[in-house]
C-alpha positions, 0 to 999 in steps of 0.5 A: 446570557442571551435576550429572550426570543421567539426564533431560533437562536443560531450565530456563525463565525466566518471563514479565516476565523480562528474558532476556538479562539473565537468561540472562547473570546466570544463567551468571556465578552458575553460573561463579563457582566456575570457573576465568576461562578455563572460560566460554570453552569454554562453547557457548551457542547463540541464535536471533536476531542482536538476541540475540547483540548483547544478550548480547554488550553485557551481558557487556560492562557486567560488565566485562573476561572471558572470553566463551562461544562465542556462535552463532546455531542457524542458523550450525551449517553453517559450522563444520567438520562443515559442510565435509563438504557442498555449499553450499546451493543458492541460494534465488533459483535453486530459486524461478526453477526452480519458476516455470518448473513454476508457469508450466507449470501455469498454462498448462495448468490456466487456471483454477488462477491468473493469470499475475501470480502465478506468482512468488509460487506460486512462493515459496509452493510454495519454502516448503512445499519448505522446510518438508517438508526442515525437518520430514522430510517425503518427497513421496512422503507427499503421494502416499499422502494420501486425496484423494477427499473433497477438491475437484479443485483439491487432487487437482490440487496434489497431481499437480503436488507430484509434479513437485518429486520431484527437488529430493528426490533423493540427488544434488539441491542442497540448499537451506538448510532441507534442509542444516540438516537434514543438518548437525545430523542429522552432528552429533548423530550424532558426539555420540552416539559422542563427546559434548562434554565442556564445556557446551552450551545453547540460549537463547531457541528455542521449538523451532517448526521441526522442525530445531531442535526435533531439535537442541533435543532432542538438547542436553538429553541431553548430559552438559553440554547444557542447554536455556533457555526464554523465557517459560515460564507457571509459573501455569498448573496441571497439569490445564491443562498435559495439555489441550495434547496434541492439536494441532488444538485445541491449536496456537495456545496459546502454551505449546504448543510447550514442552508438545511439547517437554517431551512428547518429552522424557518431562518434564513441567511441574514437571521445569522449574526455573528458570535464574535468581532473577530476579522477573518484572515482575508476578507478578500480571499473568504470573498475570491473563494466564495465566488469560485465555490458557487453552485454549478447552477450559477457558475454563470455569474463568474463573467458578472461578479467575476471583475468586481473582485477588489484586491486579487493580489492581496487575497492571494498574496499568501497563497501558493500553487504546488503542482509537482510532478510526482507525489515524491517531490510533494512531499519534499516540498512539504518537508522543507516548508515544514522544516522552514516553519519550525525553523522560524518558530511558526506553528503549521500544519499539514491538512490531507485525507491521502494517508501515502503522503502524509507518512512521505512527509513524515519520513522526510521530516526525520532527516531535520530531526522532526517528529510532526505531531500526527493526530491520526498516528499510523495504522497497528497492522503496519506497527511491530505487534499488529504486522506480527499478528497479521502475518501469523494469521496469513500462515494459518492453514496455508503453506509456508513460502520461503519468502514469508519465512524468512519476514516472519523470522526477521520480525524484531519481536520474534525470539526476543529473550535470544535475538543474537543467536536466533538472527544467525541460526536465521541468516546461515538458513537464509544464505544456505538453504531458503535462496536457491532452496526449496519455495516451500521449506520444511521441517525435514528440509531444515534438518537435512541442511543443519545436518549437512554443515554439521551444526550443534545441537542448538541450531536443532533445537531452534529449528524444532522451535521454530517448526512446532509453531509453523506445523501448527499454524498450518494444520489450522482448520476450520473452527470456532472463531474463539478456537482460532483466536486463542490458538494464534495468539497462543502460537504468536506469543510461542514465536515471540518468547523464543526457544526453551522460554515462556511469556509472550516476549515484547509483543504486548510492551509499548504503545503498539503492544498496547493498542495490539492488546486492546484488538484481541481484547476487543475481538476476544469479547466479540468472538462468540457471534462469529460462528465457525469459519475457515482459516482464510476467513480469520485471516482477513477478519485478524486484518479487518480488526486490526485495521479499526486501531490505530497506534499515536507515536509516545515520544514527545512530538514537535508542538508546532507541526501538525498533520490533521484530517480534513474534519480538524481543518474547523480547529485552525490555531495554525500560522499557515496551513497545507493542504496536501494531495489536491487531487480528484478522487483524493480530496475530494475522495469519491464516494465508495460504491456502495454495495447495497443501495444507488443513490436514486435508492438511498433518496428515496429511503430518505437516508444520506447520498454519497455527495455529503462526503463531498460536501462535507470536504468541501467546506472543511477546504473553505475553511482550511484555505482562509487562514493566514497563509495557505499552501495549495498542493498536488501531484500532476502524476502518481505511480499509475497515470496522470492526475485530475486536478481537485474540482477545488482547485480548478475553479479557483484555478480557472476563475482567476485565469479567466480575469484578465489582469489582476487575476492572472497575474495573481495565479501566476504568482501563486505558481511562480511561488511553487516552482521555487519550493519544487525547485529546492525539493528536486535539488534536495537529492540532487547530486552535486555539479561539482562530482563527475558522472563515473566512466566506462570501467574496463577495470586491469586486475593483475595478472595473478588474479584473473580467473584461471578457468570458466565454464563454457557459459561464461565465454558468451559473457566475456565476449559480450560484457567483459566485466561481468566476468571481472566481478564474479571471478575476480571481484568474487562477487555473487548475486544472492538467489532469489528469496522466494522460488517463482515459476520462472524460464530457468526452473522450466528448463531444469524441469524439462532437463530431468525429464530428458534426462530420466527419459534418455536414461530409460530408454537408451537401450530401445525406444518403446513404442509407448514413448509420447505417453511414457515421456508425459509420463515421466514429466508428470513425476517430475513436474510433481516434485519440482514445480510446487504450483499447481496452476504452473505446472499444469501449464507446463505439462499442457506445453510439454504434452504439445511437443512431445510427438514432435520430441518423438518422432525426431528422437526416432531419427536421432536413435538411427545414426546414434544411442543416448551415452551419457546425460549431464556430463562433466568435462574439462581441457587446459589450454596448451600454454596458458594457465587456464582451464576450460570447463562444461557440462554436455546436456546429452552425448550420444554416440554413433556405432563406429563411435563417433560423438554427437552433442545435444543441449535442451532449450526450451527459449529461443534457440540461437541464430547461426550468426550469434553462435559464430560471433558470441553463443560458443557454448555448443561448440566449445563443448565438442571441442572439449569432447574433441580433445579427450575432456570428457572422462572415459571418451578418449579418440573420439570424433565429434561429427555434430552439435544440435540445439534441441528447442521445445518452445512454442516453434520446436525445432533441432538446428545446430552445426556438422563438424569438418576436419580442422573446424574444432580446432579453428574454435579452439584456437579462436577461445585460445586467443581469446583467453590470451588476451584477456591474460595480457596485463594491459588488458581491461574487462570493459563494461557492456562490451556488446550487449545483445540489447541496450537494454538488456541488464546485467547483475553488475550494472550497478556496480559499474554505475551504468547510466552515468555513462553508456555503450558509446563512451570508451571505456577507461582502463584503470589499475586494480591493486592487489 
């Protein structure tokens, strides 16, 4: 196939260049005077799967042929010079034995890292592992490096790399990278004493690892060896091509790995012919690209090279500029030019590292009905099997909130053999005893609540079901991690079977039960090195593990839209291509911190710098941005803060805004293309004009249906949102407590309320002198019953224990004009004339010798202001006008002579309001008029009346559609059916 020759033999194809296709063109024209069967002997080696099958279909579309021997470079070890080696070690083992270190090292160095990261230390420290085998570095180079200008924590790592020696040694296993190494090093060297007569070459590898950079090399001086790169600059000039030499400045170029390779080889730039005629897509784009990429040193020669750029509209003609204001648009804008491309029968694809998006545009797709073909598929923690193994692991050894409860009962695979009865017995226990119950449910809760609705026997025995599994996830201890491993997946499949069945249900069915089998199967062969850990430890391994899998969609893809990695950018095949999530730190990804080695460190060493990645991404963006038709995009803000424009596209960016004339016309164009696309992505969701935003409601229900009581808490709401009364007591409509208790103001105050309530109990006939201690005394039993969170409750008794001499010392004065009668007492009075009833409950009421009423409610916020409970806070004082009208069972002719706020907030203090004749009943008769008119027909419960605050939200915003109208508007009557 190739003349003889004394140099190296390595070709290129350029930039916008279809290199499957090319690749294959290339090979058929140099074949065609060889005999059918000679493509049969020739080796071609490629470095990715996607590759192979390209390849393989072009050969396909040419018809019936003899086809090369297609390998992927990584495959060297399973042929026959293979066989003289050991399997590699299993990658799983290697990492559960460095964790065993890792965990060593955290322990004795606390300050190194925190326990939850050990695996992924682990996985870190695997990886350099790797990576020095791949490159042929000794750790016995990391003990010569110069340590003493660094920091401690360096001096430190480097003691710890020292233990890893042995995984070095002549007789330790082999991981993948070091048998690679090995493999190719015994087959170089039988090349060398006996080459191969037919060709060999090597498509597509930019020769980024070491290992692969030394077979690249050895290929080229075959006889018949032959190297091919992908997306090789032809437009860069030579005086460039020199300034690539050194690394530290140099690296992150995306030309500089061929600049080494070709340095090795004693070649230079023009000793690379071309493998094919084919014509980029843009000369005149590969040529605006190639200046914007210019190596920082020379960016100079923007202003010289700059205006002799010919033909800026054509090279960006198929080019356009998204600058969308938040990822959400992005990706809605990527969908409908997806969708645009299936519509016209074009094939696209979607290029990003950001995973976030790439799943946006997905879930967008699935309102056209198009499945993308993604080659990455999505993560197995996130599908059903791999998220049910997941959580399990987190209960093991914890205690079980309500929240994760009720996922965990909630899970599709759950109680699969009974689903329907099982997702009843789970919304009657989510709807009766988990919101509002307790934050830590157990078994005896559970009991008692099917006891108190008098449930069958079965909602029992799923309850005991469902217990055995809990129970026995959270008595898990420290073992063995073969123990723990059988023990979850053992409890796992209990869930999944369901009550009285065996089996494991549908957890390991399907593509996602599958790869969840291959997980376990893989940490089940490797459980043997992970020594004994905690519970909290298997959590994390369990979600490290899972983490390495992933799960590809079985149905049918549409064949024609595809999500790639960056790396599949070298495929191309694709009419127009997006390149998504433009932004610094995404694409390019910055380089992860390395905990181990900094990057003078790792030079020295002579192993990989972090700038590789980003060289590596930049030249798959050089590629990927010369096909036929490019979509540059980005977010200009994420959830957080403002975005940084890629480096990428603020050279292409700023070189084209600096050429006056053609080149800002072009840029300008490029945005002009996007804003219409971001423009159709903001009218996707957007109402229609013709709908009319809702109006204030002051909804007139009839008569009969309006509330015939409420207590004295729900007389401050019908004053200040009107509405709110309307949806509750009319509408009937509830909000659901909170799944998942929290230690929030309401749970403090009714802590603090028991606590008060027990103290004035017990105390009510004398007040001891022991009093602060006995109150403290008392908050600590019930803090321990009633706040399950020890650093809460802490807290609050610390907040508790502050206030209590002050609680004291006035309790004194209040003991001296009256004694605690009755604590959370109930009351009611109906209205004279009117068919309602008001009702309340007294904190505390005490009564004075002659017995007089004195009322007292707790407070541990801020206590109302004088002008709020004259105009909205009623609550207090309607309570002493129900004790004031005999509401109060047992209390009849009473004089009620105060009502007092007790605050034990941060500024404790008793204020509230002393009784006149005659003030009781002017309160009485301001609720009766109140009350009357909210009862008169005509009469509608207007929405945000008078709010405290604007913004100050209501549970029923929503359903009044506040927003589409606000506290300005008036509010509109309208009729409410029966």
């Amino acid at each position: 196939m190739f003349d003889p020759s004394d140099r190296s033999r390595v070709f290129a194809l350029p930039m916008g260049v279809d290199f499957p296709a090319a690749l294959v063109d290339g090979l058929c024209t140099r074949m065609t005077d060889a005999a059918p069967h000679e493509m049969a002997h020739v080796e071609l080696f490629v470095n990715t799967s996607r590759m192979q099958r390209r390849i393989r279909s072009l050969f396909a579309k040419k018809g019936a042929r003899f086809l090369p021997k297609l390998r992927l470079v990584t495959d060297l070890g399973r042929d026959d010079i293979g066989r003289d080696f050991p399997d590699a070690v299993n990658p799983l083992v290697r990492r559960l034995e460095l964790a065993q270190l890792v965990r060593g090292l955290i322990e004795a160095e606390r300050d190194f890292a925190a326990r939850s990261h050990t695996f992924d230390l682990a996985d870190s420290l695997a990886g350099l592992m790797e990576e020095m085998q791949g490159e042929g570095v000794h750790p016995d180079a990391l003990g010569e490096l110069d340590v003493e200008r660094h920091s401690a924590h360096w001096e430190r790592s480097q003691k710890f790399l020292k233990l890893v020696t042995k995984f070095f040694g002549d007789d330790a296993p082999l991981n993948a990278e070091a048998r690679q190494r090995v493999v190719v090093k015994a087959l170089i060297a039988r090349w060398h004493t006996n080459p191969p007569a037919h060709p060999v070459i090597i498509a597509g590898s930019t020769g980024s690892r070491g290992t692969t950079r030394l077979l690249m090399e050895a290929v080229a001086k075959l006889p018949q060896g032959a190297l091919i790169l992908p997306g090789f600059d032809t437009d860069m000039p030579d005086h460039v091509w020199t300034q690539l030499d050194d690394d530290l400045t140099s690296e992150d170029h995306p030309q500089y790995r061929f600049h080494a390779l070709l340095r090795a080889l004693d070649l230079t730039r023009n000793d690379v012919p071309l493998w094919d005629t084919a014509r980029p897509a843009s000369a005149a784009r590969n040529a605006l690209i190639s200046l914007a990429m210019r190596p920082a040193p020379v960016t100079d020669e923007w202003l010289s090279e700059g205006p002799k750029l010919r033909d800026l509209a054509e090279a960006t003609r198929a080019v356009t500029l998204i600058e969308a204001p938040t990822p959400r648009h992005e990706a809605l804008a990527i969908a409908l030019r997806l969708r645009k491309a299936a519509q016209d029968g074009r094939s696209a694809a979607l290029i990003s590292p950001d995973r976030m998006l790439t799943r946006q545009v997905t879930a967008a797709l699935q309102r056209w009905g198009i499945e993308p073909d993604d080659s990455a598929g999505i993560p197995l923690p996130q599908s059903p099997s791999g998220r049910l193994l997941r959580q399990t692991a987190e209960l093991m050894g914890r205690k079980l909130p309500s929240d994760k409860l009720l996922a965990l009962l909630k899970h599709p695979l759950v109680a699969h053999a009974v689903r329907g009865r099982h997702l009843k017995h789970t919304r009657d226990m989510e709807l009766e005893l988990l919101r509002g119950g307790p934050p830590f449910p157990t078994r005896a809760d559970a009991l008692t609540w099917a006891a108190a609705r008098k449930s069958d026997e079965d909602t029992q025995g799923w309850i005991n079901w469902l217990w055995d599994a809990l129970d026995a996830l959270a008595a898990c201890a420290a073992a063995p991690l073969p123990d723990l491993l059988e023990r979850h997946v053992a409890l796992t499949e209990q869930l999944c079977a369901g009550p009285d069945a065996g089996g494991a249900g549908t957890l390991w069915e399907k593509a996602t039960g599958e790869e969840a089998t291959k997980a376990v199967t893989e940490l089940r062969d490797a459980a043997d090195a992970g020594g004994e850990m905690s519970c909290a430890d298997y959590g994390d391994l369990i979600h490290f593990v899972l983490n390495r899998h992933e799960v590809r969609d079985p149905n049918a893809p549409h064949t024609g839209i595809m999500i790639w990695g960056t790396l599949e950018a070298r495929v191309q095949g694709a009419d127009m291509v997006i390149l998504a999530g433009l932004n610094d730190g995404v694409w390019p990804e910055l380089p992860s911190p390395d905990p181990w080695l900094n990057r003078q460190m790792r030079r020295d060493a002579g192993l990989l710098l972090p700038d590789r990645r980003i060289g590596l991404s930049a030249h798959d963006f050089q590629q990927a941005v010369a096909a036929p038709e490019v979509w540059l995009t980005r977010a200009k803000r994420n959830a957080e803060a403002e975005t940084v424009p890629s480096r990428w596209i603020n050279r292409l960016t700023n070189l084209l805004g600096g050429l006056d004339g053609d080149g800002t016309q072009a840029l300008a164009d490029m945005k002009a293309r996007g804003a219409e696309w971001i423009a159709l992505a903001a009218a996707l969701d957007h109402p229609r004009s013709d709908v009319p935003p809702a109006r204030r409601p002051s909804p007139v229900p009839p008569v009969e249906a309006r509330p015939k009581k409420l207590p004295v808490t729900q007389i401050e709401t019908l004053i200040r949102d009107p509405y709110t009364v309307y949806a509750r007591y009319v509408l009937r409509l509830r909000p659901l407590d909170a799944l998942h208790a929290a230690a929030d103001a309401p749970l403090r105050g009714l802590a603090l309320h028991e606590v008060l309530d027990r103290f004035a109990k017990d105390t009510a006939a004398h007040l001891p002198d022991n009093a602060v201690e006995l109150l403290i005394k008392m908050a600590d039993d019930v803090f321990d019953e009633m706040v399950p969170w020890p650093a809460t409750r802490a807290m609050w008794q610390a907040k508790l224990a502050r206030v209590a001499p002050w609680f004291i010392d006035t309790e004194h004065t209040r003991r001296q004009f009256a004694r605690p009668l009755r604590q959370e007492d109930k009351g009611a009075v109906a209205l004279d004339g009117l068919d309602f009833t008001l009702e309340g409950r007294a904190d505390r009421i005490d009564e004075a010798p002659d017995g007089a009423l004195i009322l007292y409610d707790y407070k541990t916020g801020t206590l109302p202001s004088k002008p709020q409970r004259e105009h909205f806070n009623k609550q207090l004082p309607l309570l002493a006008a129900i004790a004031d009208r005999d509401g109060f069972k047992g209390l009849i002719r009473r004089k009620v002579l105060a009502a007092d706020y007790i605050g034990l907030g941060s500024d404790p203090r008793q204020e509230g309001d002393r009784f006149e004749h005659g003030d009781l009943d002017k309160i009485w008769e301001e609720l009766t008029t109140l009350i009357s008119a909210y009862l008169e027909p005509d009469k509608g419960f207007s929405a945000r009346r008078a709010v405290f605050e604007t913004r100050w939200e209501q549970n029923y915003d929503h359903l009044a559609r506040f927003g589409e109208w606000d506290e300005t508007d008036d509010a509109v009557t309208m009729e409410v059916g029966q």
